[in-house]
C-alpha positions as CSV (number, residue, x, y, z in Angstrom):
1,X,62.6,97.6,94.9
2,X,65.2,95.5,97.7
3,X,65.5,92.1,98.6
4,X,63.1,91.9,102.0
5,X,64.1,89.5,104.6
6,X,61.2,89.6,106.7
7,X,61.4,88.7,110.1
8,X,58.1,86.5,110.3
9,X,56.1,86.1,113.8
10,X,54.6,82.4,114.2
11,X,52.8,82.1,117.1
12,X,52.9,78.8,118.8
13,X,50.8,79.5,122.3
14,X,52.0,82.6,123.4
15,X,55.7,82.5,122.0
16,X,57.0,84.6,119.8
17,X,58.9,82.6,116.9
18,X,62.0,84.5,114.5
19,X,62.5,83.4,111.0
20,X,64.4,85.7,108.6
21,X,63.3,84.8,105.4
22,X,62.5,86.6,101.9
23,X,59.4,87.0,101.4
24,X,58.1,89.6,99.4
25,X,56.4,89.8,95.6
26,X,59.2,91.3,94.2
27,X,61.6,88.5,94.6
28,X,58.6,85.6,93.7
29,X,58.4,87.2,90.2
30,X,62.4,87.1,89.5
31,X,62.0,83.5,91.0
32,X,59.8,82.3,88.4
33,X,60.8,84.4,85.5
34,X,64.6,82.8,86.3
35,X,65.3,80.4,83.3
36,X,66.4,77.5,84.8
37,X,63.9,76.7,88.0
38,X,64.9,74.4,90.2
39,X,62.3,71.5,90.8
40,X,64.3,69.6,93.3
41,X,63.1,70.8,97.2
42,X,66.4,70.5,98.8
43,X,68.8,71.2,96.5
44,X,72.8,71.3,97.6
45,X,74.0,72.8,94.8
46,X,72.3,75.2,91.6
47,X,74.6,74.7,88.8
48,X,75.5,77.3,86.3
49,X,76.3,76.4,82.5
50,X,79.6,75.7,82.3
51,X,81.5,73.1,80.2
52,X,84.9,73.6,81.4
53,X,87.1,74.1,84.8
54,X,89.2,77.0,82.8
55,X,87.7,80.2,84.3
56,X,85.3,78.7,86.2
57,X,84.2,80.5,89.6
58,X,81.9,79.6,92.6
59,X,79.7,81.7,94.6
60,X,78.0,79.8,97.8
61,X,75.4,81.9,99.3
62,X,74.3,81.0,102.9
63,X,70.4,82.1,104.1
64,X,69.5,83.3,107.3
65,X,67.4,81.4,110.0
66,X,64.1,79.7,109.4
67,X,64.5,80.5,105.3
68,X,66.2,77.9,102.9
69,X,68.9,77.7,99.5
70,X,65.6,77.5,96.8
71,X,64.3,80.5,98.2
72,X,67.5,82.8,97.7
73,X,67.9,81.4,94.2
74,X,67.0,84.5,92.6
75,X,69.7,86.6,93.7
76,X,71.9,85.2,91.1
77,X,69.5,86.8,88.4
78,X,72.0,90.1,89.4
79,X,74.8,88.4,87.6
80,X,74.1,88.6,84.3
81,X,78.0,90.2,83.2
82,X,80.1,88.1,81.2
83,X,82.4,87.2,83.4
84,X,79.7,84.9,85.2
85,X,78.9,82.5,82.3
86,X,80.9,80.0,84.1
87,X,80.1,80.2,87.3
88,X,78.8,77.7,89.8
89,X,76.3,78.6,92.6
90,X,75.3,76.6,95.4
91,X,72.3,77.5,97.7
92,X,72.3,74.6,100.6
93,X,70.0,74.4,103.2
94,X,70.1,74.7,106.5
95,X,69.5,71.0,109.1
96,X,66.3,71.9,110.8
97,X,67.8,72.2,114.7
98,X,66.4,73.6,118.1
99,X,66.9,77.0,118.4
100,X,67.2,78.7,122.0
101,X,65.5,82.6,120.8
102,X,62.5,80.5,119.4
103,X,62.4,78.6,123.0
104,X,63.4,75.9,120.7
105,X,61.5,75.2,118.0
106,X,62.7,73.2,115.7
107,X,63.1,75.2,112.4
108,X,66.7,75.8,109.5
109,X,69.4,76.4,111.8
110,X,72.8,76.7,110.9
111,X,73.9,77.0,114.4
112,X,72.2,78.2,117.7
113,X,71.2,81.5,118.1
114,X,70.1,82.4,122.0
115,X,69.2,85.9,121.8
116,X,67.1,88.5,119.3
117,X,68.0,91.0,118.8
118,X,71.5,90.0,118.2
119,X,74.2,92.3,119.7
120,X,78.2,92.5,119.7
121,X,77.6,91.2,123.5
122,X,75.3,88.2,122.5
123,X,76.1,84.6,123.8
124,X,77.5,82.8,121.2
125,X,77.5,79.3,120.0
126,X,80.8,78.2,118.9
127,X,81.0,74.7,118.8
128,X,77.5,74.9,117.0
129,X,79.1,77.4,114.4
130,X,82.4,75.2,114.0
131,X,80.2,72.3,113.1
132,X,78.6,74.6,110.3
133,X,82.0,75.5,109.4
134,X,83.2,71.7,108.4
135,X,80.0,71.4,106.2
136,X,81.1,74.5,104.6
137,X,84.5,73.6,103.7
138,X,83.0,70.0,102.5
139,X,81.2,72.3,100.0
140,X,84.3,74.5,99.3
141,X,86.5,71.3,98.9
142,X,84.4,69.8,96.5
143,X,84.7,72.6,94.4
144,X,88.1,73.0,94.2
145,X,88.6,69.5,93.6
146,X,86.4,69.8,90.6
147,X,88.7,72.3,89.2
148,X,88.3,75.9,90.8
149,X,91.0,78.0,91.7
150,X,90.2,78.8,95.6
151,X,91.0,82.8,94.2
152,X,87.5,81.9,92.4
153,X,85.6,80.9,95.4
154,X,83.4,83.5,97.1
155,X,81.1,82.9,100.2
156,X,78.4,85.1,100.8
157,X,75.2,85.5,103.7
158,X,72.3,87.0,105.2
159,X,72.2,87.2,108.5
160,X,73.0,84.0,110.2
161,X,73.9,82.8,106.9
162,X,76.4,86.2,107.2
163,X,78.1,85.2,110.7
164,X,79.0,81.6,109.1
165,X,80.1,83.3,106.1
166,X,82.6,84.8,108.0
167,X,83.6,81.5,110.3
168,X,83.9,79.9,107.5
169,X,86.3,82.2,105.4
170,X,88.3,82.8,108.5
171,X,88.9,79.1,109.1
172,X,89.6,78.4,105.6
173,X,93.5,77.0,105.2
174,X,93.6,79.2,101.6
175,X,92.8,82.2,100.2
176,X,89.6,82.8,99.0
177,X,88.2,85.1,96.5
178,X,86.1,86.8,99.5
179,X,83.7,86.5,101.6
180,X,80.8,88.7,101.6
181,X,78.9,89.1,105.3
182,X,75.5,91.0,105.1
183,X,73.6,92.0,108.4
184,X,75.4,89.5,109.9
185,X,77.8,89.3,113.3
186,X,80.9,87.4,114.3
187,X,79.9,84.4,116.0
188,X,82.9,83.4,117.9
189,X,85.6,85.4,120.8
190,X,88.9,87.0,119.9
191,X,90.5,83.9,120.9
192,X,89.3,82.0,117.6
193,X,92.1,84.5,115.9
194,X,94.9,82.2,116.6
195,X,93.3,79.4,114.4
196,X,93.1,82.0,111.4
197,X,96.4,80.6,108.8
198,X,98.5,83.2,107.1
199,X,96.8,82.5,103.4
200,X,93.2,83.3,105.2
201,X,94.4,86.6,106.0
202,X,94.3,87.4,102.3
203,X,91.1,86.4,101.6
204,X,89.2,90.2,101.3
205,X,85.9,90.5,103.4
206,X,83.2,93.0,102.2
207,X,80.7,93.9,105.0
208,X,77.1,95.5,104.6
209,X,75.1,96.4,106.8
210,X,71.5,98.4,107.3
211,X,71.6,101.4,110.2
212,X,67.9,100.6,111.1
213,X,68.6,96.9,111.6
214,X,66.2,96.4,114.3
215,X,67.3,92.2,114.3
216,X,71.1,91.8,114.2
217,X,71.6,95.6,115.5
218,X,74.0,98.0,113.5
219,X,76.4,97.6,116.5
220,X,76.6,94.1,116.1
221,X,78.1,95.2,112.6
222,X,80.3,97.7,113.6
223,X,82.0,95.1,116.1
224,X,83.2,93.4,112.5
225,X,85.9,95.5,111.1
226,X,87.6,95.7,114.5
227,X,88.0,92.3,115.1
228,X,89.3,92.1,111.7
229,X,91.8,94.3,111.8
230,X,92.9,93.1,115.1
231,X,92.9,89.5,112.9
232,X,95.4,91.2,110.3
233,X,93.0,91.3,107.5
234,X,91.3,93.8,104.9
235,X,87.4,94.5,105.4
236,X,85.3,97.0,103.1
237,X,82.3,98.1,105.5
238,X,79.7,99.6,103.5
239,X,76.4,101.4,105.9
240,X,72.8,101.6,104.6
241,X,71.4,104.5,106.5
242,X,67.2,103.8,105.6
243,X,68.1,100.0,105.6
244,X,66.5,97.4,108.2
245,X,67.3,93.9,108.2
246,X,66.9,93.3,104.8
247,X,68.6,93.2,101.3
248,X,69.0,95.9,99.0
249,X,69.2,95.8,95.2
250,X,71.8,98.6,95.4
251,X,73.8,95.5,97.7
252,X,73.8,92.8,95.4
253,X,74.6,95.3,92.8
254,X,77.7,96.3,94.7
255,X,78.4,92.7,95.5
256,X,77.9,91.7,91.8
257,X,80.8,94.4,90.9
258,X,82.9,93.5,93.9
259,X,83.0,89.9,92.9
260,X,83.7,90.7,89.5
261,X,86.6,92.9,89.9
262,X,88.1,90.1,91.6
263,X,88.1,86.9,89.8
264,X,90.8,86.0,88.6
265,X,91.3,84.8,84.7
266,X,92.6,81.8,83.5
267,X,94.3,81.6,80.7
C-alpha cells in the first residue's frame, strides 16, 4: 500500500490540466478512521494534543499543486511513537494562482510552475517562490514564538510542496530540525547561495525521491545534493527504484524515524 499522488488530467477544451494530488482509497480510509477529523475546509493549522511548550515539536507539511492541507492530513497517522504526543502539525493550503504548465488555470499554487515535466534545466520562478517562502516563515515564527525550540521544527513536501520546503529551510535565519523534500526540485539558481546564514547550514535535509518519476524527473532530484554541497550543507538522498511520483509508506516510515532521532528533549 503507498501514499499515491496522482497526477489528475482535467480537460478544459483541448488542454491538458496537472494537479498532483492524493487520491487513492487507501489514504480516504486512514482519513476517516483518523480520531480527530478536521471539519474546518481551510484549515491553517491541525493541532496535536499538547498542554505544554516543554518538548513540544512542529512538523509543517507542504502539498503539491492543485491538492490542499485537509487532504494530506493523514500522513500524520505514521507518527504514532511516543515521542510525538506533543507535537504540532500544520497542513496550509495553497492561494489558488494562475499557473503557466496549466496555460493558466487558476488552481492551489504555491508558486508558478512553467513547464511539466519538471527538469534540473526548468525555468524557475523565483520571486513567486520567495513570496511562498515569507508565508512559510510567518508559519514557522508563530511557532517558535509559542514556545518551540527551532531544533523542533521540521518542514516537509510533495512535490511543489517539496521545492518550497527546501526555499524555505534554506532561507531560514536558524537552525531547524530538517527539512524533508520529496519528489521535489530546487526552485531557485546557484546565486540564491549567498543569502543562505551560517545557522541554516546546520539544518539537515533528507531527500526522497522515486527513479520512475515521470512528473518532476529523477534528474531533477539528483541536481539536489549537489547544490547542497556546493551550499556547505548535509543532505541524505534516499532513491526509490519502482517509485513514480508518488508517496511510499516505506517513505514516511523512514521520515517518521528520521524525525524522531532528531528531536531534541527538553528537560
Amino acid at each position: 500500500m503507498k501514499f499515491s499522488m496522482k497526477e489528475s488530467l482535467w480537460l478544459l477544451k483541448p488542454i491538458t490540466l496537472f494537479a498532483i494530488t492524493f487520491t487513492t482509497a487507501s489514504l480516504l480510509t486512514l482519513f476517516f478512521s483518523s480520531q480527530q477529523p478536521q471539519q474546518n475546509p481551510s484549515p491553517q493549522m491541525s493541532i496535536a494534543s499538547s498542554s505544554s511548550s516543554r518538548g513540544r515539536s512542529f512538523v509543517l507539511w507542504l502539498h503539491g499543486l492543485g491538492d490542499s492541507g485537509p487532504a494530506n492530513e493523514p500522513i500524520k497517522t505514521f507518527f504514532s511513537s511516543p515521542e510525538f504526543k506533543n507535537t504540532t502539525w500544520a497542513f496550509p493550503s495553497a492561494p489558488s494562482n494562475p499557473v503557466s504548465c496549466n496555460y493558466g488555470a487558476i488552481m492551489p499554487s504555491w508558486f508558478d510552475i512553467y513547464e511539466m515535466p519538471v527538469t534540473a534545466e526548468s525555468p524557475k520562478d523565483e520571486k513567486g517562490v520567495l513570496r511562498a517562502v515569507q508565508n512559510v516563515h510567518a508559519m514557522i515564527d508563530k511557532e517558535v514564538a509559542a514556545g518551540t525550540s527551532p531544533e523542533n521544527i521540521f518542514v516537509c513536501g510533495f512535490s511543489q510542496g517539496g521545492a518550497l520546503t527546501l526555499a524555505s529551510v534554506l532561507l531560514y535565519p536558524r537552525t531547524l530540525g530538517g527539512g524533508a523534500v520529496f519528489s521535489g526540485w530546487v526552485p531557485f539558481n546557484s546565486s540564491i547561495i549567498e543569502r543562505i546564514s551560517p545557522e541554516a547550514k546546520k539544518t539537515h535535509i533528507l531527500w526522497s525521491h522515486g527513479i520512475a518519476d515521470r512528473t518532476v524527473l529523477f534528474g531533477a532530484g539528483q541536481a539536489g545534493p549537489p547544490f547542497l554541497e556546493q551550499a556547505g550543507m548535509r543532505c541524505e538522498f534516499k532513491a526509490y527504484p519502482e517509485l513514480g511520483h508518488s508517496i511510499s509508506n516505506e517513505e514516511l516510515r523512514s521520515l517518521e524515524s528520521w524525525i524522531r532521532t532528531r528531536l531534541q528533549s527538553s528537560s
